[in-house]
N, C-alpha and C positions, 0 to 999 in steps of 0.2 A: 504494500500500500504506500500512496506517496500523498500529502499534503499539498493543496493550491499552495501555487507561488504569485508574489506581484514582481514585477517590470520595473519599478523603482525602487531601489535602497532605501528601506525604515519609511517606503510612502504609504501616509494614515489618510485613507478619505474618512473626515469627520464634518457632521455638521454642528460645528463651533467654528465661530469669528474670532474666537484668540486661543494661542497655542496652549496646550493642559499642561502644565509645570507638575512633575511626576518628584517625587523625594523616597530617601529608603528610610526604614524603620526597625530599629533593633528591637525584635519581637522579645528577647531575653530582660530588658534594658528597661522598656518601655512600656509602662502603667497602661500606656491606653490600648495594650495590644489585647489584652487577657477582656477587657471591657466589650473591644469590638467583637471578639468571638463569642463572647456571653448572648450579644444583641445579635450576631449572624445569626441566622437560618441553617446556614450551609456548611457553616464553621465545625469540624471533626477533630475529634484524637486526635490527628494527625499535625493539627495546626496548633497545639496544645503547647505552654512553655515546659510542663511534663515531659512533653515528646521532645519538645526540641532539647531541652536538656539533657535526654540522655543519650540521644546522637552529638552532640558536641561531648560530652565527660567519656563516652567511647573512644570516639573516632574522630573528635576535632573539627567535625562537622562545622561551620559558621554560620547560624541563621541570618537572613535578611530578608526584608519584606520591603515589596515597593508600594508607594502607594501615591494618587491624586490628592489626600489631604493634607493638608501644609501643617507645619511643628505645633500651630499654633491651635489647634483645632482636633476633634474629636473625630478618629478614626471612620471613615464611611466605604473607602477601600482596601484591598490588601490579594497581593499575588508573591507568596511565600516562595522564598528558597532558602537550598543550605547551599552552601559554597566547597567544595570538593576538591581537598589539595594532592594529587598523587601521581607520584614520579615514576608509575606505573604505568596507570590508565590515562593521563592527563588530568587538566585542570578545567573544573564545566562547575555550572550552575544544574542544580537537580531539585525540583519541585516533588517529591521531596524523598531522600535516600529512604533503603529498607520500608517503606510508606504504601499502603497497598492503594491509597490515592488522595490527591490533595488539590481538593478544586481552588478554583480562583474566587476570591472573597468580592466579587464584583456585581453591580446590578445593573451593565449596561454593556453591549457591542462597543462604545465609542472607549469608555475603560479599558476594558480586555485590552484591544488592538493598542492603545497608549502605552499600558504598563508593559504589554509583552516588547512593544518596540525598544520602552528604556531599560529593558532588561537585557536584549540581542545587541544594541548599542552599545551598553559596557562592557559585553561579553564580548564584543569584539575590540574595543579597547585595550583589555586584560588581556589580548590574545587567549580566550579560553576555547577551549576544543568544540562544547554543544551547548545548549539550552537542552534542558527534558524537562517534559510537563505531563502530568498523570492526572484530568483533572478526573471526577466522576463522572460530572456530565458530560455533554457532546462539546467540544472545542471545536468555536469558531472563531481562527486570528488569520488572516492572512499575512506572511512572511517571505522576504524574496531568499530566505534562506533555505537551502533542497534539507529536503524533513522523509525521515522514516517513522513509520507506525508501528508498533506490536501491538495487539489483540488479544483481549482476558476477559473473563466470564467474572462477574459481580454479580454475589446474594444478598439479599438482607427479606430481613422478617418484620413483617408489623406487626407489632405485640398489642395491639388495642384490642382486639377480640379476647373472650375470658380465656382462662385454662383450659377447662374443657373445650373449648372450639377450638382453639388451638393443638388440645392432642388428637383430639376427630382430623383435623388435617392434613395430619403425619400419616406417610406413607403406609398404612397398613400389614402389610404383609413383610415389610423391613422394620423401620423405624420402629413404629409401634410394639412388636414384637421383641426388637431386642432390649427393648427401656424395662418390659415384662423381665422378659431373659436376665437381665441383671439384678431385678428386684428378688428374683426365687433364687437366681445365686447368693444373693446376701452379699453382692458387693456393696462394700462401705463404702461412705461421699466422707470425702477432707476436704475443708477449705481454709484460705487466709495465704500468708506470705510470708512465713516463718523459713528459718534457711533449711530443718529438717524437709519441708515441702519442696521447697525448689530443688537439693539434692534428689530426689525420687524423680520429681518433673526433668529435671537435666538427662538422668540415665537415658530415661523414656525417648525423651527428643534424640540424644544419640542416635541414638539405635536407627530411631524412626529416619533420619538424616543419612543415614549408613543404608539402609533397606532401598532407598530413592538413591544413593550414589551422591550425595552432595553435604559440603564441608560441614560444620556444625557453628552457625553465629558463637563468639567468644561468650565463657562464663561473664567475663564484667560487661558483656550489655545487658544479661537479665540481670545484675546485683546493681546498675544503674537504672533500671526501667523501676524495679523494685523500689529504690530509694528516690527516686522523683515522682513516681505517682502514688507513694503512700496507701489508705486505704482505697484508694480508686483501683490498684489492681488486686486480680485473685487470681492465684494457683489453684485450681482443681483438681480433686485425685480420689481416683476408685481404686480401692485393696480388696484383695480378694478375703477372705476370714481368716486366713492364714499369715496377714499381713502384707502379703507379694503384692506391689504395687502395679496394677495393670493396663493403666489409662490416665494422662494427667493432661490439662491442657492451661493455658494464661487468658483471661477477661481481662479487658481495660473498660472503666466507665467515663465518659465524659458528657455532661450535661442530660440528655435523657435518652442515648445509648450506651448498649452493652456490647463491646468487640470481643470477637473472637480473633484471637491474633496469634497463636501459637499452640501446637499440640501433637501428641506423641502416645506411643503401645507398645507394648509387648505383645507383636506379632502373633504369639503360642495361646495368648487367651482373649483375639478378638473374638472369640466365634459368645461369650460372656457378655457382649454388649455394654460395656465400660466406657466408650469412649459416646455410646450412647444417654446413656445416664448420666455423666456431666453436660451435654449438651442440655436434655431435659432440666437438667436443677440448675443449668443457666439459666436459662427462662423461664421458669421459675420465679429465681432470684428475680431478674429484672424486671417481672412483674408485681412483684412484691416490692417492689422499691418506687412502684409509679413510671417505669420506663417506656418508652414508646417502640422504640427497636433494636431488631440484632443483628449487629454489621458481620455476616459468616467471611466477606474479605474476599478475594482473589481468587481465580483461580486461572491455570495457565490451558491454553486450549490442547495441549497433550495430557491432559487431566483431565479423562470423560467421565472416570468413575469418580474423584472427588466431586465433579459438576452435579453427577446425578447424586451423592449423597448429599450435597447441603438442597437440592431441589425436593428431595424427600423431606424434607422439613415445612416443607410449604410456602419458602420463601420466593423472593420476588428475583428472578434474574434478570439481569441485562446486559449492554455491553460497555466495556472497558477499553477503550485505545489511551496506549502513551504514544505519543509522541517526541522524536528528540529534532531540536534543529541544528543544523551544523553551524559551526561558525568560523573555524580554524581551516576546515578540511580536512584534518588529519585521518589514516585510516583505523577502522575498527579490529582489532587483535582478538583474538579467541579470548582472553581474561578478560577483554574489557565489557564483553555480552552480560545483562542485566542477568539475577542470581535465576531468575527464572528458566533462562537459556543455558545451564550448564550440561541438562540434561539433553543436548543436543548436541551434534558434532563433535568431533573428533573428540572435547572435554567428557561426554559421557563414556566413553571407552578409557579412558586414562583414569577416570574418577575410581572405574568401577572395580579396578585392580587394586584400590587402596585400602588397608584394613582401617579399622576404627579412630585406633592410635592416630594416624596419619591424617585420616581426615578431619579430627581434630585442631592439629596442628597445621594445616592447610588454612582453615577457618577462621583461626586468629592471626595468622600473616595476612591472606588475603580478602577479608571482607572490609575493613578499610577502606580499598582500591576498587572495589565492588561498586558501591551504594553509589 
């Protein structure tokens, strides 16, 4: 897929009679930032000083947000990035790293195309490599920059209907069945975000990381994600009666959603439905809390059986394009393909020779130069 292009360099058709004076915003820094998201609509996790803090105490990420409203004034725009230093991959602007998506905080076509303009302008300035933008909704900017597309499947759930309507929903003859299946097992529910949880969640994720061929995000971004969103995240975890931990997954809350953003098994005892009963006393939870819905997040289109398990849930699909615009030229290298694409190309054969150990330590070298 390829992105309209324009004929002239950074040319905006707007209907204004004087030029929009565009300014950045240090979203960490800056009071009105955490305000404007409160009042957004559209405003997510993802744009959260939460999030953005624990991709900078990672990985050095730099956030900065552009916006139409001037210092002196209360936030009415906002088109988020982190700034990406890597003597790998190159130097780009990314709306927003590891982010399953991060719309543009804007209410208007003439916005959009302004902020994205002085955002490809600096970017070309800094000599930086690309722009990438993920937003949820449909992106419409036109740039004379040549733009590639990737393609991903997005779920989410509306939790307004009661509980029961909600489980009548579920897939029957699956879902349903195994939320059953794990209540006559007597798998036990943990929650909170104690380090004994995350140790059990971590193993899980390995593994689960190891089974799909791809590296394992480093221990200190979940002991960052952990320590920036306080009670707003939960680790989830079914043990069997025995103790054996066999399904864990991470919830973030912000505002009146509940994300699904991370999760993992022991292989040997999916057939118990563990990883089904956390998803149920997710929703649960965030029905009981007053929540409106639940972001199930991403999915990559070589992922038909993830697609259909969060569509058993009765959520809402749609589509996802990121798009990145070039700026530099420079060519795209096999490490430098989004974490999604690992499992493709020549990297999914290399990956799949590596024991645990290794892709471990793969992980924490290179997800950095990743995002």
């Amino acid at each position: 897929m390829s992105c309209a292009v324009s004929v002239t360099p950074f040319a905006i058709q707007v209907a204004r009679t004087e030029p929009v004076v565009t300014h950045q915003v240090a979203p960490l820094d800056d009071p009105r930032w955490l305000r404007f998201l409160e009042k957004h609509p559209r405003a997510s996790v993802f744009h959260s000083p939460a999030w953005l803090k624990a991709l900078l105490r990672t990985y050095g990420y730099v956030p900065v947000a552009y916006t139409t409203s001037p210092p002196n004034a209360e936030l009415r725009t906002g088109l988020l990035f982190c700034s990406v230093e890597s003597w790998l991959t190159g130097r780009r602007l990314v709306s927003l790293p590891f982010s399953d998506h991060c719309d543009p905080l804007v209410d208007s076509k003439i916005d959009l195309q302004v902020l994205m303009r002085a955002a490809l302008q600096d970017a070309q300035k800094a000599n930086l490599k690309y722009v990438a933008i993920r937003p949820l909704q449909p992106w419409d900017v036109v740039t004379p920059n040549p733009c590639t597309t990737t393609p991903y499947t997005f779920h989410q759930l509306d939790l307004n209907p009661g509980l029961s309507t909600l489980f009548a929903n579920l897939h029957k003859s699956s879902t349903q069945r195994k939320i059953r299946r794990a209540e006559r097992e007597g798998l036990i529910y943990h929650e909170g975000s104690s380090m004994s949880l995350f140790e059990s969640f971590y193993e899980l994720f390995q593994l689960t990381r190891c089974r799909h061929n791809l590296p394992t995000p480093p221990r200190e971004w979940f002991i960052n994600l952990m320590s920036c969103f306080g009670n707003s995240l939960k680790i989830r975890l079914a043990r069997k009666r025995d103790g054996r931990a066999v399904a864990a997954m991470i919830t973030l809350r912000f505002k009146d959603t509940l994300v699904y953003k991370y999760g993992g098994s022991d292989s040997k005892f999916n057939n118990l439905g563990g990883m089904h009963l956390l998803f149920w006393r997710s929703i649960m939870d965030a029905k009981n809390a007053g929540l409106r819905s639940l972001d199930l997040g991403r999915s990559n289109a070589d992922q038909p059986g993830l697609i259909t398990f969060k569509s058993r849930w009765g959520a809402t699909q749609s589509a996802l394009v990121y798009s990145r615009y070039a700026v530099a030229g420079e060519p795209t290298h096999w490490f430098d393909l989004p974490s999604s694409d690992w499992k493709s190309r020549t990297s999914k054969q290399i990956l799949a020779l590596l024991p645990l150990s290794a892709l471990n330590v793969l992980g924490d070298l290179l997800y950095k130069h990743v995002g």
